[in-house]
MOPAC internal coordinates of N, CA, C and O (Angstrom, degrees):
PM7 1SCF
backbone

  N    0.0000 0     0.00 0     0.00 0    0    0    0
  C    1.4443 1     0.00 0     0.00 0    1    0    0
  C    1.5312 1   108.52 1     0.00 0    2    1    0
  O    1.2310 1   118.23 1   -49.56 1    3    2    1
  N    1.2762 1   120.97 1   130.44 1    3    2    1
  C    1.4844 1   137.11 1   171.62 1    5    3    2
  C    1.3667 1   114.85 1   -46.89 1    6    5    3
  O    1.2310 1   106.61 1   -31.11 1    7    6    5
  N    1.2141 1   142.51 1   148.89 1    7    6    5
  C    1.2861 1   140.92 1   157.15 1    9    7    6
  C    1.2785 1   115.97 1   -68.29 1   10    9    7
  O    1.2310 1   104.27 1   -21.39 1   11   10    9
  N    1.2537 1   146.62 1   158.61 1   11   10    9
  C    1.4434 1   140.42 1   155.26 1   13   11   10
  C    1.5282 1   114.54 1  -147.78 1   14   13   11
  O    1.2310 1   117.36 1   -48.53 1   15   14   13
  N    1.1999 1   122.64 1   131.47 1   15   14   13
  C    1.0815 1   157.66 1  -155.40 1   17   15   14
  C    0.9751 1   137.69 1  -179.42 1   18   17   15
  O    1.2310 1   120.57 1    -4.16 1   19   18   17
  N    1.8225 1   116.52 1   175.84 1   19   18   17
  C    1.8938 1   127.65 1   150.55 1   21   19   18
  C    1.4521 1    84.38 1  -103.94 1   22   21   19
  O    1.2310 1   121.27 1   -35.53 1   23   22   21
  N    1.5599 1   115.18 1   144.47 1   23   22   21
  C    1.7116 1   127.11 1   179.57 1   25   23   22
  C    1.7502 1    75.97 1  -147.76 1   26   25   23
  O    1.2310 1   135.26 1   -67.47 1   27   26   25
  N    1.6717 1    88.07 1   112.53 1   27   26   25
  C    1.4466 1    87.11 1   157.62 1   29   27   26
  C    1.8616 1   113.07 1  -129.43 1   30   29   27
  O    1.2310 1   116.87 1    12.40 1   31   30   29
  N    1.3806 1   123.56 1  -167.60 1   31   30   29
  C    1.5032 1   114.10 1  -179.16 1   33   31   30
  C    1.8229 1   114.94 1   -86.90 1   34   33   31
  O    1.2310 1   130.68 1    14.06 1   35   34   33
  N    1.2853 1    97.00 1  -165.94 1   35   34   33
  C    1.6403 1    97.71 1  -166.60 1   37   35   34
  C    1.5753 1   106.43 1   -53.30 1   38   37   35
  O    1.2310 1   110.29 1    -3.05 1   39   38   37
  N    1.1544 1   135.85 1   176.95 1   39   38   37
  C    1.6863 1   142.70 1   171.12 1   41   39   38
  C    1.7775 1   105.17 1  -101.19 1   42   41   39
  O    1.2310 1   124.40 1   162.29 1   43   42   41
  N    1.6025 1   109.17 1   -17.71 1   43   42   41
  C    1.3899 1   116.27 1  -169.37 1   45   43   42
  C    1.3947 1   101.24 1  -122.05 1   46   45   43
  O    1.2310 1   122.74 1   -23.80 1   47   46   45
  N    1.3821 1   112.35 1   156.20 1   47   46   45
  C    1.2825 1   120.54 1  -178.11 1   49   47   46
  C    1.6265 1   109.55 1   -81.91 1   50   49   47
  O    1.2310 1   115.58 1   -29.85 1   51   50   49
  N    1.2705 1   126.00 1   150.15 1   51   50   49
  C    1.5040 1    98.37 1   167.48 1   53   51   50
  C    1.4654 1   108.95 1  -113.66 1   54   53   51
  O    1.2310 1   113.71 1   -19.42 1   55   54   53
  N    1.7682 1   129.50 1   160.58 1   55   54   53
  C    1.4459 1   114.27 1  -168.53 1   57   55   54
  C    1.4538 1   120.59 1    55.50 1   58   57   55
  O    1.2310 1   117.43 1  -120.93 1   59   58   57
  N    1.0923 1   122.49 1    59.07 1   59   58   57
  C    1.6562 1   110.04 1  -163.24 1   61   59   58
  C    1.7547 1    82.97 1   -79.88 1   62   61   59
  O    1.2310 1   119.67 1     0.40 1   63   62   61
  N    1.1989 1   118.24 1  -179.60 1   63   62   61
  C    1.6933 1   121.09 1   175.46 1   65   63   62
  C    1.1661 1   107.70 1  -114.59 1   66   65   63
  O    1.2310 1   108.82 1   -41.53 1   67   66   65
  N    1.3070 1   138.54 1   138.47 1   67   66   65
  C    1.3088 1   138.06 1  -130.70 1   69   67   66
  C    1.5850 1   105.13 1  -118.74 1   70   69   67
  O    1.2310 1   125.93 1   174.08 1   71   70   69
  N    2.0372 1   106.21 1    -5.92 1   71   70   69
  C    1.5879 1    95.31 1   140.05 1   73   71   70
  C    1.7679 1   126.66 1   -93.78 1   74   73   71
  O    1.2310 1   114.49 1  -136.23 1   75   74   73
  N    0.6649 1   128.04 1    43.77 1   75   74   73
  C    1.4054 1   163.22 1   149.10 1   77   75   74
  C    2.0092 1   116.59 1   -72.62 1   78   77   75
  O    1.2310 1   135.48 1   135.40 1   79   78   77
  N    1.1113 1    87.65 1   -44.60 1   79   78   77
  C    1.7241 1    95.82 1   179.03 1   81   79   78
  C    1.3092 1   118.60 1   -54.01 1   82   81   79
  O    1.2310 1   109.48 1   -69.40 1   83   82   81
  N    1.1855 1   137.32 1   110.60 1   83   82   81
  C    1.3777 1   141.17 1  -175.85 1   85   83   82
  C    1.6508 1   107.35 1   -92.26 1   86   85   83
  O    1.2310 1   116.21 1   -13.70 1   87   86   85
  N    1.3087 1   124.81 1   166.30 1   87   86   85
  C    1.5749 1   120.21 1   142.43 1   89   87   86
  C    1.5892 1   104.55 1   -82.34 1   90   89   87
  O    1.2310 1   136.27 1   -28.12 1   91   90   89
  N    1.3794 1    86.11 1   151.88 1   91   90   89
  C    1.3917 1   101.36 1   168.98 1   93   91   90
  C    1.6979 1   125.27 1   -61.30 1   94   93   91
  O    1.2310 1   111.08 1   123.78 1   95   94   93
  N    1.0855 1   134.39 1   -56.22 1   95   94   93
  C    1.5832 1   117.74 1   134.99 1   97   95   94
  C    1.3580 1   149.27 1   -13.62 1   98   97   95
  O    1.2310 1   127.39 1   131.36 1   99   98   97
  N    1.9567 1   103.38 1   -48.64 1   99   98   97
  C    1.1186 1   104.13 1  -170.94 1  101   99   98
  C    1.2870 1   122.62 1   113.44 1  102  101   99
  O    1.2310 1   123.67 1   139.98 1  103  102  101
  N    1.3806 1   110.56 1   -40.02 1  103  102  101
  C    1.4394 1   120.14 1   177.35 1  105  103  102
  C    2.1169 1   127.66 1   -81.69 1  106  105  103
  O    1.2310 1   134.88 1   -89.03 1  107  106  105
  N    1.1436 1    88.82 1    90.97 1  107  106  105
  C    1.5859 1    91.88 1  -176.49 1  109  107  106
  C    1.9112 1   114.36 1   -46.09 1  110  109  107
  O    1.2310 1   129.95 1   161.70 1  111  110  109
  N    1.3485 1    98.42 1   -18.30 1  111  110  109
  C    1.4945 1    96.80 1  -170.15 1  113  111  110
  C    1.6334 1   107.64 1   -92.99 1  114  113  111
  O    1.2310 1   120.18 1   143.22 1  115  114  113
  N    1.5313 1   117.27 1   -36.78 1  115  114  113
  C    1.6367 1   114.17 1   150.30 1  117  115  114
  C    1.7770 1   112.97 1   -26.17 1  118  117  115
  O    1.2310 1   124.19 1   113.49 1  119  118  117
  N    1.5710 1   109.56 1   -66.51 1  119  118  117
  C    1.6429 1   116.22 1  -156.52 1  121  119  118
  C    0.8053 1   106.19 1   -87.84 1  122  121  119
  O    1.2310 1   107.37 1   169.36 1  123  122  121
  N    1.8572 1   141.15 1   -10.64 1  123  122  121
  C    0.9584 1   121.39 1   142.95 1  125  123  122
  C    1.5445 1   136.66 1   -93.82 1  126  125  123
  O    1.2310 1   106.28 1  -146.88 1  127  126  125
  N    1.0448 1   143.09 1    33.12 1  127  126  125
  C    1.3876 1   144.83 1   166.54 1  129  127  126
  C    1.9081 1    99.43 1  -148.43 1  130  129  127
  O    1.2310 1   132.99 1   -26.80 1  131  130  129
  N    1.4771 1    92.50 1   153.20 1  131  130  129
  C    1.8401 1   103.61 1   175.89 1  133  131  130
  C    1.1190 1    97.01 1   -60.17 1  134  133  131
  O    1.2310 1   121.98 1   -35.00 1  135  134  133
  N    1.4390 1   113.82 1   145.00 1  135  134  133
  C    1.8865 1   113.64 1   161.06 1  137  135  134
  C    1.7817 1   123.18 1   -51.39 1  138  137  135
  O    1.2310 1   128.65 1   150.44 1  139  138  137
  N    1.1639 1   100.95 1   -29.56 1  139  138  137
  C    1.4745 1   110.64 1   168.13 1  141  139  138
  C    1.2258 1   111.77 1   -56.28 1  142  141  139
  O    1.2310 1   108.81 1   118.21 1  143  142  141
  N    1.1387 1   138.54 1   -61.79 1  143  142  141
  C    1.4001 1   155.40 1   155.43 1  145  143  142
  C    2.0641 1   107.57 1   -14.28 1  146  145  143
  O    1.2310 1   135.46 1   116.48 1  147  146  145
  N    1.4940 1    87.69 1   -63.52 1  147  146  145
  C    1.9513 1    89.69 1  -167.24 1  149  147  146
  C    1.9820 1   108.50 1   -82.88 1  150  149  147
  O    1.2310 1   130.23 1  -170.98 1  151  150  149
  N    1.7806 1    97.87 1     9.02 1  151  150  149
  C    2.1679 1    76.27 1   143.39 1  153  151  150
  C    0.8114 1   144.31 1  -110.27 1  154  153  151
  O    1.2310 1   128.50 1   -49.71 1  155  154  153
  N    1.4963 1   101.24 1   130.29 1  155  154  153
  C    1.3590 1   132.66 1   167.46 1  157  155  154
  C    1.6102 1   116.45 1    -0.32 1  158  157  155
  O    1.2310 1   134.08 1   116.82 1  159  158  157
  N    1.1048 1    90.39 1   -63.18 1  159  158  157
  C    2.2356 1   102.93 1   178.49 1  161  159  158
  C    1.5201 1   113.43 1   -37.76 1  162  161  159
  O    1.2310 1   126.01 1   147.12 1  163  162  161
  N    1.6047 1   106.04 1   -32.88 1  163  162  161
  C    1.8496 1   132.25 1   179.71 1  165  163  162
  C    1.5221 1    92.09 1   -31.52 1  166  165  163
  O    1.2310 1   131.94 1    95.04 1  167  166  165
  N    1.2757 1    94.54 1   -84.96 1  167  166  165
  C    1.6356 1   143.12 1  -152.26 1  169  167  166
  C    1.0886 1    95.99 1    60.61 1  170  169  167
  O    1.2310 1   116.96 1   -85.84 1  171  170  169
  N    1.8787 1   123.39 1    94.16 1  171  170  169
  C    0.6520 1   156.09 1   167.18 1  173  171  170
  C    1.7240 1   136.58 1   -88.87 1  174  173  171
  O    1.2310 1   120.76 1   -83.06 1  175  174  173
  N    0.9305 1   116.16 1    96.94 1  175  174  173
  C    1.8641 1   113.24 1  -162.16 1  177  175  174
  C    1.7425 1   101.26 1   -77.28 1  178  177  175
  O    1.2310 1   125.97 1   -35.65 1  179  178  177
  N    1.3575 1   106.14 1   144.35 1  179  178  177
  C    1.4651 1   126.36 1  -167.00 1  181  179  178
  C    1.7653 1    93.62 1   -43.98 1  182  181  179
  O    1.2310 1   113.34 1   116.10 1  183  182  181
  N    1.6074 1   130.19 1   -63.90 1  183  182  181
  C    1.4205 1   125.12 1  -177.27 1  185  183  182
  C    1.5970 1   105.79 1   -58.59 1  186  185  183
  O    1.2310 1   116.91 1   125.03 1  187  186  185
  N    1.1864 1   123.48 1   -54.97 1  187  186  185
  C    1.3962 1   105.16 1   166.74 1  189  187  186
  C    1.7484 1   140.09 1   -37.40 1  190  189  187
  O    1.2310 1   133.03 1   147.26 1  191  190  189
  N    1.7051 1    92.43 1   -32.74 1  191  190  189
  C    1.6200 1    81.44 1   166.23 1  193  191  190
  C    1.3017 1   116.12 1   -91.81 1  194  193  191
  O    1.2310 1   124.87 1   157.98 1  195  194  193
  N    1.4327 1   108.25 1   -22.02 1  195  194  193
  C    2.0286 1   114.16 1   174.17 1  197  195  194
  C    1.4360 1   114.53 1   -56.22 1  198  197  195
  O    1.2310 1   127.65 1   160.25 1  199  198  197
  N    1.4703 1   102.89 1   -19.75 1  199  198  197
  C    1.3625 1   108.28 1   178.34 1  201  199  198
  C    1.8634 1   125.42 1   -82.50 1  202  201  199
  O    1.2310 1   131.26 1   130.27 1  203  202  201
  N    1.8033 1    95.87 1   -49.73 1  203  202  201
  C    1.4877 1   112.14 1  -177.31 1  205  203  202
  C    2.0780 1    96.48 1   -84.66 1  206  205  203
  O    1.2310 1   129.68 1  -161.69 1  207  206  205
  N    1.4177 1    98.94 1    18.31 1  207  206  205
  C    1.8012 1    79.66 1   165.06 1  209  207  206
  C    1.3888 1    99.24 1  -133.15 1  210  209  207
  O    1.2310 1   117.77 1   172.46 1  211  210  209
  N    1.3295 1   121.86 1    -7.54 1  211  210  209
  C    1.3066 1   107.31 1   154.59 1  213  211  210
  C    1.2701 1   126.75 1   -68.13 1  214  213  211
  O    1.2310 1   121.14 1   146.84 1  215  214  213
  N    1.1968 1   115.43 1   -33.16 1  215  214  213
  C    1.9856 1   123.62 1   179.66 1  217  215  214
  C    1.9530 1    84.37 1   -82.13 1  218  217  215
  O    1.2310 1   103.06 1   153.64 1  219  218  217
  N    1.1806 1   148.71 1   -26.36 1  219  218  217
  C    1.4389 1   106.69 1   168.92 1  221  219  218
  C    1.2829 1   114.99 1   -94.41 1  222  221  219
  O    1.2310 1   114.14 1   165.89 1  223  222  221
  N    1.0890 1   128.70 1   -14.11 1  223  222  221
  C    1.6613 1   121.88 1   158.90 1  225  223  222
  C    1.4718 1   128.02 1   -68.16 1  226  225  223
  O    1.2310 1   126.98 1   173.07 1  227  226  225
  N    1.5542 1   104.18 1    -6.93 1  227  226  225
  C    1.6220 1   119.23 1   170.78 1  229  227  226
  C    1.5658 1    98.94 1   -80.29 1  230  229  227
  O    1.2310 1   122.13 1   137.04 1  231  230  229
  N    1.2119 1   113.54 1   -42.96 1  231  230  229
  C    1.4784 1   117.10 1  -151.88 1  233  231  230
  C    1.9134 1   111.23 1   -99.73 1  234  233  231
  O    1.2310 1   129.76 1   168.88 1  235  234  233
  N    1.5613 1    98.78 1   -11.12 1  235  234  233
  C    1.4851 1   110.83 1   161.74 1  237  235  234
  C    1.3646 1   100.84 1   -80.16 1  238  237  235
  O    1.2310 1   110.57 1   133.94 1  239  238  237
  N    1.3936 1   135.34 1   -46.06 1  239  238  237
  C    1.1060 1   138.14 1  -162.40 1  241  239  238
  C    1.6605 1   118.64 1   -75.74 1  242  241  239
  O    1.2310 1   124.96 1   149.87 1  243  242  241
  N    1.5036 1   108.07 1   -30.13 1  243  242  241
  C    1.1770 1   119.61 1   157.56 1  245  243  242
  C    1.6858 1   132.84 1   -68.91 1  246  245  243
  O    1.2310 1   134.18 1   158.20 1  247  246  245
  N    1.6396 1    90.19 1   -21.80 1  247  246  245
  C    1.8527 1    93.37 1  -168.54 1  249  247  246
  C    1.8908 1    89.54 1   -94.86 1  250  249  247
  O    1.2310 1   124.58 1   155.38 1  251  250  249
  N    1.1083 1   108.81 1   -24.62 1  251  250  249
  C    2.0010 1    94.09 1   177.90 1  253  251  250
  C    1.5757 1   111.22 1   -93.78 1  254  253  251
  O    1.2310 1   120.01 1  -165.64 1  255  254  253
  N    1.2576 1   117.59 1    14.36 1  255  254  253
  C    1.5771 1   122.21 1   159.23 1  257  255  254
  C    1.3446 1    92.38 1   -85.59 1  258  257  255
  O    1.2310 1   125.98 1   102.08 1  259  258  257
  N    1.1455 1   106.11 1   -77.92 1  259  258  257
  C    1.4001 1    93.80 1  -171.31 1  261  259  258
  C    1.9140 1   134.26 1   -48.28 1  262  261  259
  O    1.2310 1   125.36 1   165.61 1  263  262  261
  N    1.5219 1   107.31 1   -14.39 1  263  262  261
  C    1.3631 1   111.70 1   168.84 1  265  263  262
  C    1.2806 1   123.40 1   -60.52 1  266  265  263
  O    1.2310 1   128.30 1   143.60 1  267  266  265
  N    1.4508 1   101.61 1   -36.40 1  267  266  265
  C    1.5305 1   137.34 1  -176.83 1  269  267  266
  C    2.0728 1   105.05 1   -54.09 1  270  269  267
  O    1.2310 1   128.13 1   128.50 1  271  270  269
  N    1.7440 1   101.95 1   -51.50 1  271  270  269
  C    1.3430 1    93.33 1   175.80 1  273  271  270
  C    1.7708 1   128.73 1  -116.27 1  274  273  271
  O    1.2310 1   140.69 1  -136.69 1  275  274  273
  N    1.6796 1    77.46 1    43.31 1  275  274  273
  C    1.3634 1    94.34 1  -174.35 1  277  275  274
  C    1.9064 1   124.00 1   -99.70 1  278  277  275
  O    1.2310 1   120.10 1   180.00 1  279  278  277

């Protein structure tokens, strides 16, 4: 007996590649720096914020280790 149907492919991608990942917005400069970081009032130079978001991603990263053995 024949099959009968619609047979179509997956609905999900599989392996998507993970430069592929967008923000949800769109805006690369939102997802990469804290919002604190992108005002204007700062006047803030691009290494200056590469700088003050590396010391808060050090210091987020430090305060949930420590949540961890708390």
């Amino acid at each position: 007996m024949a099959r009968s149907g619609l047979f179509q492919g997956s609905s999900e991608q599989y392996a998507l590649p993970l430069n592929s990942v967008y923000p949800p917005d769109g805006d690369f400069l939102k997802a990469r720096y804290a919002p604190e970081l992108l005002d204007k009032k700062l006047k803030l130079t691009d290494a200056e914020r590469d700088r003050l978001q590396s010391e808060i991603d050090e210091l987020t990263g430090t305060a949930r280790m420590t949540e961890q053995f708390t």
